[in-house]
C-alpha positions in Angstrom: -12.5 35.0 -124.7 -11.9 38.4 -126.4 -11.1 41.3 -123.7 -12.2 44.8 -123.9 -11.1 48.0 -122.1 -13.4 50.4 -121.8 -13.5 54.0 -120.4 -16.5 56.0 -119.5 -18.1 52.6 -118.7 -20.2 54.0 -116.3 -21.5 56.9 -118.3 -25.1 56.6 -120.0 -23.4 55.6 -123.4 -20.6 53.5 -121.9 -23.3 51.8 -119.6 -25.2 50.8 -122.9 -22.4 49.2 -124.8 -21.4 47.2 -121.3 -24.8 45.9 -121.5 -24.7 44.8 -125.1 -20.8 43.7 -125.0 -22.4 40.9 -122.4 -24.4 39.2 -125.0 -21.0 38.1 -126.8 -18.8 36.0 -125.1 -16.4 39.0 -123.8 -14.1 40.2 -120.6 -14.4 43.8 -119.9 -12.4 46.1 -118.4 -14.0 49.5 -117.5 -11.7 52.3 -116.1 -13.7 53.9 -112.7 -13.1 56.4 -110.6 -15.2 54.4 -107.3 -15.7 51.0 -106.8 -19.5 51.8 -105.6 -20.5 53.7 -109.2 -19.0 50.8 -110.7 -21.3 48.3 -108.6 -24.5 50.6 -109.3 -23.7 50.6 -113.3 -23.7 46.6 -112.6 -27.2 46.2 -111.3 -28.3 48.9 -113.5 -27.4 46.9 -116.0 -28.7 43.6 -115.2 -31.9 45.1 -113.8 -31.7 43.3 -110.8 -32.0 39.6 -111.9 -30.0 37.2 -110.1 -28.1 35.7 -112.8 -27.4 38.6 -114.6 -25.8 40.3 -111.4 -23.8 37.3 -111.2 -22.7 37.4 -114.9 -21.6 41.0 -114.3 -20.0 39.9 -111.4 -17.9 37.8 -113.4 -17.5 39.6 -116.5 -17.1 43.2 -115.2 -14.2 43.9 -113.6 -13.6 47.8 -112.6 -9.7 49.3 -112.6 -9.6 52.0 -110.1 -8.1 55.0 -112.0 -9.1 58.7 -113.6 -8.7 59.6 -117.1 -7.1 62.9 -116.7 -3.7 61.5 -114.4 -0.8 60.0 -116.5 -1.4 56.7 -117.0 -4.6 57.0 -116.3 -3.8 56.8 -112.4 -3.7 53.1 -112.8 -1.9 50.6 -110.0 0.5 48.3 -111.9 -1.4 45.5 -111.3 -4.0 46.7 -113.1 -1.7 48.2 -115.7 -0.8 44.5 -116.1 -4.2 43.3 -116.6 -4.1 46.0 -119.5 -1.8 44.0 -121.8 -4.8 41.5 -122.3 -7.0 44.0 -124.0 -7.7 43.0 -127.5 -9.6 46.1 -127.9 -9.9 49.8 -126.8 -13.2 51.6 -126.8 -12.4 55.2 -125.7 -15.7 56.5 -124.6 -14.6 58.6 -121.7 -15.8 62.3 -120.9 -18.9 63.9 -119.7 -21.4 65.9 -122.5 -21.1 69.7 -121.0 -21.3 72.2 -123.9 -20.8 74.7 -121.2 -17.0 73.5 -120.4 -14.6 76.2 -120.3 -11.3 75.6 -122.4 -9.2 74.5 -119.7 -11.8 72.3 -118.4 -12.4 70.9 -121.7 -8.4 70.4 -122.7 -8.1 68.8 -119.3 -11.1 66.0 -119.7 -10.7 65.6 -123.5 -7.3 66.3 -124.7 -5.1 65.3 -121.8 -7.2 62.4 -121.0 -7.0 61.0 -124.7 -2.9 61.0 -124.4 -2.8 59.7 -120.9 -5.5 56.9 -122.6 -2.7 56.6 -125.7 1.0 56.8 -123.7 -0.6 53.4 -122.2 -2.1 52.1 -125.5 1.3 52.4 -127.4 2.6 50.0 -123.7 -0.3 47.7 -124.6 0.1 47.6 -128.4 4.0 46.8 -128.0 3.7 44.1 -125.3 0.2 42.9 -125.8 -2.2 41.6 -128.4 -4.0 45.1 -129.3 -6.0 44.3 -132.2 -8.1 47.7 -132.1 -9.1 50.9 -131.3 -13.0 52.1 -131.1 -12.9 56.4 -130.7 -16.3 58.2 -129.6 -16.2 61.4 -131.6 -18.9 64.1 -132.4 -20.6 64.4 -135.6 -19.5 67.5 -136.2 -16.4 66.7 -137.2 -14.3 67.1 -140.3 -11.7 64.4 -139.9 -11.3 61.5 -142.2 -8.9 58.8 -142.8 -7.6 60.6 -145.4 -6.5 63.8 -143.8 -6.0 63.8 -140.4 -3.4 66.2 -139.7 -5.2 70.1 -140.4 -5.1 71.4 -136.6 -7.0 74.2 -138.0 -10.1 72.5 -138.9 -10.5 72.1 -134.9 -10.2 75.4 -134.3 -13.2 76.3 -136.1 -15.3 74.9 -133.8 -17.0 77.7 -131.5 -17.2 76.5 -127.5 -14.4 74.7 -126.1 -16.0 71.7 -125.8 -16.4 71.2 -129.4 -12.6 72.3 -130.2 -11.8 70.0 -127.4 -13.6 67.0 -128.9 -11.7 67.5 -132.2 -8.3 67.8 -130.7 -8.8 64.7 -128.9 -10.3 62.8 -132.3 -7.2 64.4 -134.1 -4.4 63.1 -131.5 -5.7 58.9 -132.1 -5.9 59.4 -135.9 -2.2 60.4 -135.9 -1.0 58.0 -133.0 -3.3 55.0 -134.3 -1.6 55.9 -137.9 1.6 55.3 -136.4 0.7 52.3 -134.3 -0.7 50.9 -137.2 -3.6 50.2 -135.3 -6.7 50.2 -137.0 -9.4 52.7 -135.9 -12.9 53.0 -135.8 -13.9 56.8 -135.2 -18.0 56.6 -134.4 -20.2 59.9 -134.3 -22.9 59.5 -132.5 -25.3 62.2 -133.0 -27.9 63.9 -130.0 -28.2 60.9 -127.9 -31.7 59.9 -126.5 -33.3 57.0 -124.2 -33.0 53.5 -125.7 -35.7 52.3 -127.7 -37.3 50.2 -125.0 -38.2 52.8 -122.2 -37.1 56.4 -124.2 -35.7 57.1 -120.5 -33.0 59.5 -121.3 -30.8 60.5 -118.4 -28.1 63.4 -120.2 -30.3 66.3 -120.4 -27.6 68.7 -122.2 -28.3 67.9 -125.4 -32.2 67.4 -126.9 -33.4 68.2 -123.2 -32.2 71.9 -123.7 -34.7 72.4 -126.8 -37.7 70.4 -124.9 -37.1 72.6 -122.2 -37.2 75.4 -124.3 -40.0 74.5 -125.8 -42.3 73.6 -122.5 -41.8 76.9 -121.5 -43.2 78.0 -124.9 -39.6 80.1 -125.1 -38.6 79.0 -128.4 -39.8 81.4 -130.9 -36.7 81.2 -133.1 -34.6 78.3 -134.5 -31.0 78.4 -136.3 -30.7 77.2 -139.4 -32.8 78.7 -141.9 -34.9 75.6 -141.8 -32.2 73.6 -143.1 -30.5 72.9 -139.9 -31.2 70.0 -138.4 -30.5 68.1 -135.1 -29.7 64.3 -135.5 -30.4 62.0 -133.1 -29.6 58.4 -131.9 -30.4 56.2 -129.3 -28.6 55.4 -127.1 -29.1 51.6 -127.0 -28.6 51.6 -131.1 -25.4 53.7 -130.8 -24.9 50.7 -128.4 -25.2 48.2 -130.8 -22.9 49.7 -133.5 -20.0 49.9 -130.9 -20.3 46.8 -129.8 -20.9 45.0 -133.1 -16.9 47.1 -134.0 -15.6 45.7 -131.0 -16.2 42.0 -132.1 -14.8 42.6 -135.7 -12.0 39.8 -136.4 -10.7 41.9 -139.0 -11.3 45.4 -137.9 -10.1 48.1 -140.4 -9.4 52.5 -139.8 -13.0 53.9 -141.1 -15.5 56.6 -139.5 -19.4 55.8 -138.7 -21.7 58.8 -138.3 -24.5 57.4 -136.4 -27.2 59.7 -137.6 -30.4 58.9 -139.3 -30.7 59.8 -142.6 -33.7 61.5 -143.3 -33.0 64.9 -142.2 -36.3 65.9 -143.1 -38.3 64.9 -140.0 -34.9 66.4 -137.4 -35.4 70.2 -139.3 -35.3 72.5 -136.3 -39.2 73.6 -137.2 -41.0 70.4 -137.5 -38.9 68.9 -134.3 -39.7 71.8 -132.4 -43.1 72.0 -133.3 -43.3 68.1 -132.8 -42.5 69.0 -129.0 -44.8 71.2 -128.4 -47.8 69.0 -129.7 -46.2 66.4 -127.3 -46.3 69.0 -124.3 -49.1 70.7 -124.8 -47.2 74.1 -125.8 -47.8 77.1 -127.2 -44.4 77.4 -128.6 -43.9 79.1 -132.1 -41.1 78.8 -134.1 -39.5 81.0 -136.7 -36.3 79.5 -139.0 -33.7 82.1 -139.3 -29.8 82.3 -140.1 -27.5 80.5 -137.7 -25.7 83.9 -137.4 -29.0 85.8 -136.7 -29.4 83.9 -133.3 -25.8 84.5 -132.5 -26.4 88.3 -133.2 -29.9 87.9 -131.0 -27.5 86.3 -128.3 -25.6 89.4 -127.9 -28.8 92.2 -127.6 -32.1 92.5 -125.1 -34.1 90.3 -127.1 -32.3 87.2 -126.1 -35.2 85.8 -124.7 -36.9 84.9 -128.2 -34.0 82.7 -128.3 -34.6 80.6 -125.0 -32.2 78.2 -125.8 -28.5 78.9 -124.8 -26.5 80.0 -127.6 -23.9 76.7 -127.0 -27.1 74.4 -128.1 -27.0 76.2 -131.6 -24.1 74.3 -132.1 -26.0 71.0 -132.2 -27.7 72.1 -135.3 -25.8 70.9 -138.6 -26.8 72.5 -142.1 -25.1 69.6 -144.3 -25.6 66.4 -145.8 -23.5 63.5 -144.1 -22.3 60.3 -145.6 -23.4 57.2 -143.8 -22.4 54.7 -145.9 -19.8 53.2 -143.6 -22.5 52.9 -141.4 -25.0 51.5 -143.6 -22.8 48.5 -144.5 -21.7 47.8 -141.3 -25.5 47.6 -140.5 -26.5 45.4 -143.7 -23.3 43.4 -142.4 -24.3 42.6 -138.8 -28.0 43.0 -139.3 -28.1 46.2 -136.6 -31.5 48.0 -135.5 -32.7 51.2 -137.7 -31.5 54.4 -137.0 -34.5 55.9 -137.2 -35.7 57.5 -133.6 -39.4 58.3 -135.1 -41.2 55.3 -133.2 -39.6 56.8 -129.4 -39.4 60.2 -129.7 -43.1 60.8 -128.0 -41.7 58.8 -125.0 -38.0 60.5 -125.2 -40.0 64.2 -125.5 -42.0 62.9 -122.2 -39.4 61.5 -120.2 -37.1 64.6 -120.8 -40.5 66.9 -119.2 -40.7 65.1 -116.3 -36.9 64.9 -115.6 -36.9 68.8 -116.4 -39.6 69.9 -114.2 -38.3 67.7 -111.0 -34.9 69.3 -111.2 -34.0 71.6 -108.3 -32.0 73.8 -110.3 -32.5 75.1 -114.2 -32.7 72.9 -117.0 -29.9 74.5 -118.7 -27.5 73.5 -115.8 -28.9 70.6 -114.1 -28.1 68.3 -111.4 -28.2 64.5 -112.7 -31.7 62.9 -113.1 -32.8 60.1 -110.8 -32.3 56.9 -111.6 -33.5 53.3 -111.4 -31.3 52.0 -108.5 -32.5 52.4 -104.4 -35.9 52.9 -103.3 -36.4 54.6 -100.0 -38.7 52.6 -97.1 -40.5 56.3 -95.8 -40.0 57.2 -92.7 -43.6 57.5 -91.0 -45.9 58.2 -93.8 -43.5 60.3 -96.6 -44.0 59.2 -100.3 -41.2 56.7 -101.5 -39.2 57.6 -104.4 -36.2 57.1 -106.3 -32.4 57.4 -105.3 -30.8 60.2 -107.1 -27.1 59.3 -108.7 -25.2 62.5 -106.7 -24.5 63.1 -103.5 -27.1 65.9 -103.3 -30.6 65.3 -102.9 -33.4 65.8 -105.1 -36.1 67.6 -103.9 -37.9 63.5 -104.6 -35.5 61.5 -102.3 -34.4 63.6 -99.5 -35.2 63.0 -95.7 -35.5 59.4 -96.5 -33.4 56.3 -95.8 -32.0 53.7 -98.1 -33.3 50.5 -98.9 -32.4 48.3 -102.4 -35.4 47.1 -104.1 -35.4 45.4 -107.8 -37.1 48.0 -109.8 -36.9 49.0 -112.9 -38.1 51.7 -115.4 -40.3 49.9 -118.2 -42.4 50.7 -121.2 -46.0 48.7 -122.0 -47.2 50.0 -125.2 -47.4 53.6 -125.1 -47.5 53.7 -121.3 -43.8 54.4 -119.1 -43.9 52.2 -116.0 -42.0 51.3 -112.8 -42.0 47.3 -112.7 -41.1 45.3 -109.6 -40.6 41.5 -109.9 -41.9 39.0 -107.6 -43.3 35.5 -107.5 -44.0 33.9 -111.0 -46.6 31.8 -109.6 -48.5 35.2 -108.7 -50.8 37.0 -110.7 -49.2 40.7 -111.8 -50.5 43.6 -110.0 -51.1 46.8 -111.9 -51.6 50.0 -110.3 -53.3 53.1 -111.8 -53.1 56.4 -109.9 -55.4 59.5 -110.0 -55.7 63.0 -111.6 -53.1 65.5 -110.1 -50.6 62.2 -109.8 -48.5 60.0 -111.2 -46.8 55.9 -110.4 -44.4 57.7 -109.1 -46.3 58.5 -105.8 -47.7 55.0 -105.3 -44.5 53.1 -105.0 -44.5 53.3 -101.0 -46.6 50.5 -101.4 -43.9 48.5 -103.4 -42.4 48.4 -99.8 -44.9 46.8 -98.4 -45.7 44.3 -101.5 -42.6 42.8 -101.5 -43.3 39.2 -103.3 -45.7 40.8 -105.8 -45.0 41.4 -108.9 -45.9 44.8 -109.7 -46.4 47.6 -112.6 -46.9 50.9 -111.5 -48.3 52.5 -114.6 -48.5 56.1 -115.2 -51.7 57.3 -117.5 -51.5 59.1 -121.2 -49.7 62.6 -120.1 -48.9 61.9 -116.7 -45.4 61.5 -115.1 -43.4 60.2 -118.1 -46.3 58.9 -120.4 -46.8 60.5 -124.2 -50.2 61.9 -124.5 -52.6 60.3 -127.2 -54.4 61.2 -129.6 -57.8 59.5 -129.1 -60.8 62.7 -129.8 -62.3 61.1 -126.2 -59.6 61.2 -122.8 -61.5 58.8 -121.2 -61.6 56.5 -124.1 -58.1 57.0 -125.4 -57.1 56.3 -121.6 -59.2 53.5 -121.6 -57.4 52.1 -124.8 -53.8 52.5 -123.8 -54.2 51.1 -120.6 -55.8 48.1 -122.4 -53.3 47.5 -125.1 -50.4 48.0 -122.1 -51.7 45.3 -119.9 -52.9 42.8 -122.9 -50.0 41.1 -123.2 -48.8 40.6 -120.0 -47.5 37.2 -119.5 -49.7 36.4 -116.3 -52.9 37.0 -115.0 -53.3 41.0 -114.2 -54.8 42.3 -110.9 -55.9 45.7 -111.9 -55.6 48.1 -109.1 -56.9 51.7 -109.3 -57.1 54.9 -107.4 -59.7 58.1 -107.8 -59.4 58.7 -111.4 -57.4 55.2 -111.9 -60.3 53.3 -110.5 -62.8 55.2 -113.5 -60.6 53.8 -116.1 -60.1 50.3 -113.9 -63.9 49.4 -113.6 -64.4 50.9 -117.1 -61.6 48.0 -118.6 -63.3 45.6 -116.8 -66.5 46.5 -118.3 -65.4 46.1 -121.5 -62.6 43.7 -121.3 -63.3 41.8 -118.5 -61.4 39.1 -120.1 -57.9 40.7 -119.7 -58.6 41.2 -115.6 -58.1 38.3 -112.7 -59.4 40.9 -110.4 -60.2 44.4 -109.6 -59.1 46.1 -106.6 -60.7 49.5 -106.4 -59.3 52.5 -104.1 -62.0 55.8 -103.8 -63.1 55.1 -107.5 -65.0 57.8 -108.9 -67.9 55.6 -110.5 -70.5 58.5 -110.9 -70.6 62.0 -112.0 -68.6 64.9 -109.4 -69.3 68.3 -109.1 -69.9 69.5 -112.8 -68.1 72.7 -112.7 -65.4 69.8 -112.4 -66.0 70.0 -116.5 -64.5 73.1 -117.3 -61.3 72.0 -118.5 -60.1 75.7 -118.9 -60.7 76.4 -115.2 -59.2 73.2 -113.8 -56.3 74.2 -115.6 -55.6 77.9 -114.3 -56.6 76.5 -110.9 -53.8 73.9 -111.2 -51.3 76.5 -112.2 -51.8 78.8 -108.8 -51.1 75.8 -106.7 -48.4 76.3 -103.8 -47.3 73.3 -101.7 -48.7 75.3 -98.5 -52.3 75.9 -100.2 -51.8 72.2 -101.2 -50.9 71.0 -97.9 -53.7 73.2 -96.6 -56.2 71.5 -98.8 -55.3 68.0 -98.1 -55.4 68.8 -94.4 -59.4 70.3 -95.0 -59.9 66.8 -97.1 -59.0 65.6 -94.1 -55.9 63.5 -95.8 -54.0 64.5 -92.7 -54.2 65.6 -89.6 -52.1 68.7 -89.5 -50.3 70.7 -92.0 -47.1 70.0 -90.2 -47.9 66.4 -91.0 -48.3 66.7 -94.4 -44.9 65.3 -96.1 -43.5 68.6 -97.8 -41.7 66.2 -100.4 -45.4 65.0 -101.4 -46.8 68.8 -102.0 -43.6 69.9 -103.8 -43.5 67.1 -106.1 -47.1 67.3 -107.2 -46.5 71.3 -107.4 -43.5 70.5 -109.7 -45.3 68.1 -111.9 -47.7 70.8 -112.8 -45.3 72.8 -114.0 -45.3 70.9 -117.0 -47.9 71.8 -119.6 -48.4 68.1 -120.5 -48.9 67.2 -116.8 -51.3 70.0 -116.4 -52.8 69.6 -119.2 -53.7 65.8 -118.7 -54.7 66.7 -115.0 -57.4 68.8 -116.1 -58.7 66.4 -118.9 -58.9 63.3 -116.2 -60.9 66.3 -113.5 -63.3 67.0 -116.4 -64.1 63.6 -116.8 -65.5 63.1 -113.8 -67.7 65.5 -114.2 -69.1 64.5 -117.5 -72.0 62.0 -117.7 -70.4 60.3 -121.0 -67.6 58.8 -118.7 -70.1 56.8 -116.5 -72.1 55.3 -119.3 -72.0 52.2 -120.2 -71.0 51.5 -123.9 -72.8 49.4 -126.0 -69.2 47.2 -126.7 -70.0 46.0 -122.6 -70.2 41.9 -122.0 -74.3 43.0 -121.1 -74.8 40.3 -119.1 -70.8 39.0 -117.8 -70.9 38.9 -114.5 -67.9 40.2 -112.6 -69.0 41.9 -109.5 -67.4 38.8 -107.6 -64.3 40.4 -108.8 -64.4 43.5 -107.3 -63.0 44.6 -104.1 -63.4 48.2 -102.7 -61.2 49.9 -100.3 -63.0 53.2 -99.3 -61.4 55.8 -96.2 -65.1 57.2 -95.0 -63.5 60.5 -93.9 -63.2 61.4 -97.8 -65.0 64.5 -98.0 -64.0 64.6 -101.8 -66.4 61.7 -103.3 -69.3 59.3 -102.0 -68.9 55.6 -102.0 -71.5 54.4 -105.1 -72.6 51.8 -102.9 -75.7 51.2 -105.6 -73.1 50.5 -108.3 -70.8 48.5 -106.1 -73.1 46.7 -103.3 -70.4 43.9 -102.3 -66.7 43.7 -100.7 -66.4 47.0 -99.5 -63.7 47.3 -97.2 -63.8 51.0 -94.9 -60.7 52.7 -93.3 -61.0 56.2 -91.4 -59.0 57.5 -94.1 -59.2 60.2 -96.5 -59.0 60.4 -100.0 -55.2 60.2 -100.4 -55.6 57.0 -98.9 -52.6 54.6 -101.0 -50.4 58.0 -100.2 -51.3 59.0 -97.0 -51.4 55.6 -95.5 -49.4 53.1 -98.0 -48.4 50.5 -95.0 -52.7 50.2 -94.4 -53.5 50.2 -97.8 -50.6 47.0 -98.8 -52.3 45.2 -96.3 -55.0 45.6 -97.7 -54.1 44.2 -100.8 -52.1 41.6 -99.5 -55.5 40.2 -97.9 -57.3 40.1 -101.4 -54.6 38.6 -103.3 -54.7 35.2 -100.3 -58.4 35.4 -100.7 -58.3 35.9 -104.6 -55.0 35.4 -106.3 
């Protein structure tokens, strides 16, 4: 069995080639500063299942140490275990274009001689075989000359000259170890093609930032700049495809797509803003006209920080290392077309819930620990630093197997359970999102659940359907059409119109409905303006919110009223998309169209034995459409906020119809 050292392992990149290095019959080694980051990376990586922890168990084994102490701060015993690594993938240092230069020298330079003092031990008294470097695509070494230390010093931020210094430094030791290297550029990392969850947020997040705040008005690069990407699960699969090369040989692998075309800094911006809903306008100018626009009072045309230009590239860049190595190993497409709506809404979301700016923020939530509330609070997601997120503080810690998913278009939070059980899916409301639903995965334990959020909510792409309704109506469809198992369809307020509309239409596709305050008739009809429910959204304040759920008679008090819940909701709609979707799904229920029955309806299926209703008769919001749902109407002295307010009622609940149903 071939062993591999790795450092960075529990980065976002290093992470993704563990994952992948575990499909081959392969040892690692990852270099980490904590035992417990170590563990987390584990079960992020096996997503919980049983005998994937175990395998990671026995194939993952952490050395304690820190890439920027000599020797990389390693015991001797586990220096020792080092002379068994057949290969060396260096992937080690945090993306930060704001590092200063001794910061940068420290993390990249230093740290890539401490990693090569104990390479050149390894190569004399072990069976070295190869080295795997992660460099930037911006640079301008090649096999053939490696030695200019001026062609890193024209790089502009430290972080940049840093990189370069570092890739310089292994191309001259390497040459004297004779050890072959692989040098591979990655370009703009993004979310893997599965979920397009993408947790580094300080390289394409800057310009969707930018861009969601309709800030953008100029881009560098004369229109010829351009910003490659790559997932991160496909740079993934390039590593890790090196790393198993029995005859490995020194070459370089940009990882970049090659059609440059569709990355041009005007069609990507402007391919964000239709994504979120922005009013953004962009203008192509000179490189050095945005660096001059930097330095005077009309920086703000400019929103994004002057370090980001540096992301751009004007050239053409030869990939046909890369190419063969793909034709040779049959690797994915680099091509990030097919994700980027997911990638563009996932990076919204992340932006909007961060407590701080966009431009320096604190690191995303990720899958991992749920939180059982304490009294009634919503339940959300375990942030990866030690200071809380603005979504998981005040609550305590409990692990729970959950995991971020994608059906069809659709992001999702999926929890396994029994597979003898049919699969519960849960669609939340206007002004919402999965996320706020998951304090009933605590009480559901058993169940396997999707927590789906709809078309432009939480971190769902919008569509493109002419009708909401409909285009909602069809995503959710094609999400839960291929499910494996039967599919309990579960919805709340707005989520319950598009539930009982599915089963209308495809009553096929749904073992039963479970129906929580659906809106099944037409609302107030100044509801309809879309325009006005808009603006309102964007005055909201957590205190008018709390005040309004208190008057809805959600709660009891104000004081009870989980300031977590209000601030998250008040985040959300600080995101055009979000707002944007919010107003469209409160406009539908309004508009007659949405009730009526279409002509594609089974006329005369009968399915009203599977229904259930769960209705909280203090909801001053709606009346129960008793005439349109005469049978298994369950009542609660609840409000409308029900699943939210009162999760623990509303599981059991559910619980009672799946014994009686399911």
């Amino acid at each position: 069995m071939q062993t591999v050292f790795i450092t960075g392992g529990t980065g976002v990149l290093g992470t993704a080639i563990m994952k992948r290095l575990l499909a081959q019959p392969v040892r690692i080694l990852a270099l980490t500063r904590s035992a417990s980051r170590l563990q987390h990376t584990r079960l992020r990586i096996s997503e919980y299942n049983p005998e994937l922890q175990e395998l990671c168990q026995e194939r993952i084994h952490g050395l304690l140490g820190d890439l920027t102490k000599p020797h990389l701060g390693l015991s001797e015993e586990d220096r020792t275990q080092l002379l068994a690594a057949d290969v060396i993938i260096h992937a080690g240092g945090s993306m930060n274009l704001a590092f200063n230069e001794q910061e940068a020298n420290r993390l990249f330079v230093e740290g890539t001689r401490h990693l090569l003092a104990v390479t050149k031990e390894i190569k004399q008294q072990g069976s070295l075989k190869h080295m795997i470097h992660i460099s930037g695509y911006q640079s301008p070494y090649t096999e053939m000359e490696p030695w200019d230390q001026t062609l890193a010093l024209q790089a502009k931020l430290p972080y940049d000259h840093a990189k370069l210094l570092a890739e310089r430094e292994m191309r001259l030791a390497c040459r004297a170890l004779q050890l072959p290297l692989s040098v591979v550029q990655p370009g703009v990392l993004i979310g893997d093609t599965g979920t397009g969850s993408t947790e580094q947020l300080n390289g394409f997040g800057l310009f969707v930032d930018a861009v969601r705040r309709s800030l953008l008005r100029v881009v560098p690069g004369s229109g010829d700049g351009w910003l490659p990407l790559v997932a991160v699960d496909t740079a993934a699969a390039y590593i890790g495809a090196l790393a198993m090369l029995q005859a490995p040989r020194s070459d370089t692998y940009p990882l970049l797509d090659s059609d440059r075309v569709k990355q041009r800094g005007p069609q990507l911006a402007k391919r964000i803003a239709r994504e979120l809903y922005s009013s953004a306008r962009v203008i192509p100018v000179p490189k050095s006209w945005v660096k001059r626009l930097h330095r005077t009072p009309l920086d703000r045309l400019a929103a994004v920080p002057c370090e980001a230009e540096q992301l751009y590239i004007d050239r053409d860049v030869d990939i046909t290392s890369t190419l063969r190595l793909q034709a040779e190993h049959g690797l994915p497409d680099l091509d990030t077309t097919p994700i980027l709506s997911a990638v563009i809404a996932d990076l919204d979301y992340r932006v909007v819930h961060n407590e701080t700016s966009s431009l320096n923020p604190i690191s995303p939530p990720e899958v991992g620990s749920l939180s059982r509330p304490i009294g009634m609070q919503p339940l959300l997601i375990q942030p990866t630093t030690s200071k809380p997120s603005i979504i998981t503080s005040g609550y305590k810690r409990q692990d729970m197997p959950i995991t971020r998913g994608r059906r069809g278009n659709l992001a999702t939070w999926e929890i396994d359970g029994s597979k003898d059980m049919p699969i519960l899916v849960f669609l939340h409301g206007a002004i919402s999102s999965g996320d706020l639903f998951l304090p009933l995965a605590s009480h559901l334990l058993g169940i396997p659940m999707w927590f789906i959020d709809l078309p432009g909510f939480g971190r769902s792409p919008v569509h493109r359907h002419p009708s909401y309704i409909d285009g909602t109506i069809i995503e959710v469809m094609q999400a839960i059409k291929d499910s494996p198992r039967p599919v309990v369809l579960a919805g709340h307020s707005f989520g319950g119109t598009v539930a009982y509309r599915i089963m209308e239409q495809y009553p096929e596709l749904i073992h039963h409905l479970l129906l929580i305050h659906p809106v099944l008739q037409v609302q107030d009809r100044l509801l309809g303006l879309e325009f006005f429910n808009e603006m309102a959204l964007r005055t909201y304040s957590p205190n008018q919110l709390a005040r309004m759920l208190v008057n809805q008679y959600c709660y009891n008090s104000v004081d009870e009223v989980p300031h977590h819940l209000t601030t998250f909701i008040v985040r959300e709609l600080r995101s055009p998309r979000i707002r944007r979707a919010s107003a469209k799904s409160m406009a539908m229920l309004s508009t007659p169209s949405t009730f009526k029955k279409k002509k594609a309806c089974k006329q005369n299926y009968d399915y009203s034995n599977r229904i259930s209703v769960l209705w909280g008769f203090q909801d001053m919001m709606f009346k129960l459409p008793e005439d349109i749902l005469p049978h298994h109407i369950s009542r609660m002295p609840y409000g409308h906020l029900l699943p939210v307010s009162h999760p623990e009622e509303t599981a059991e609940w559910i619980k009672a119809r799946f014994t009686l149903y399911c």
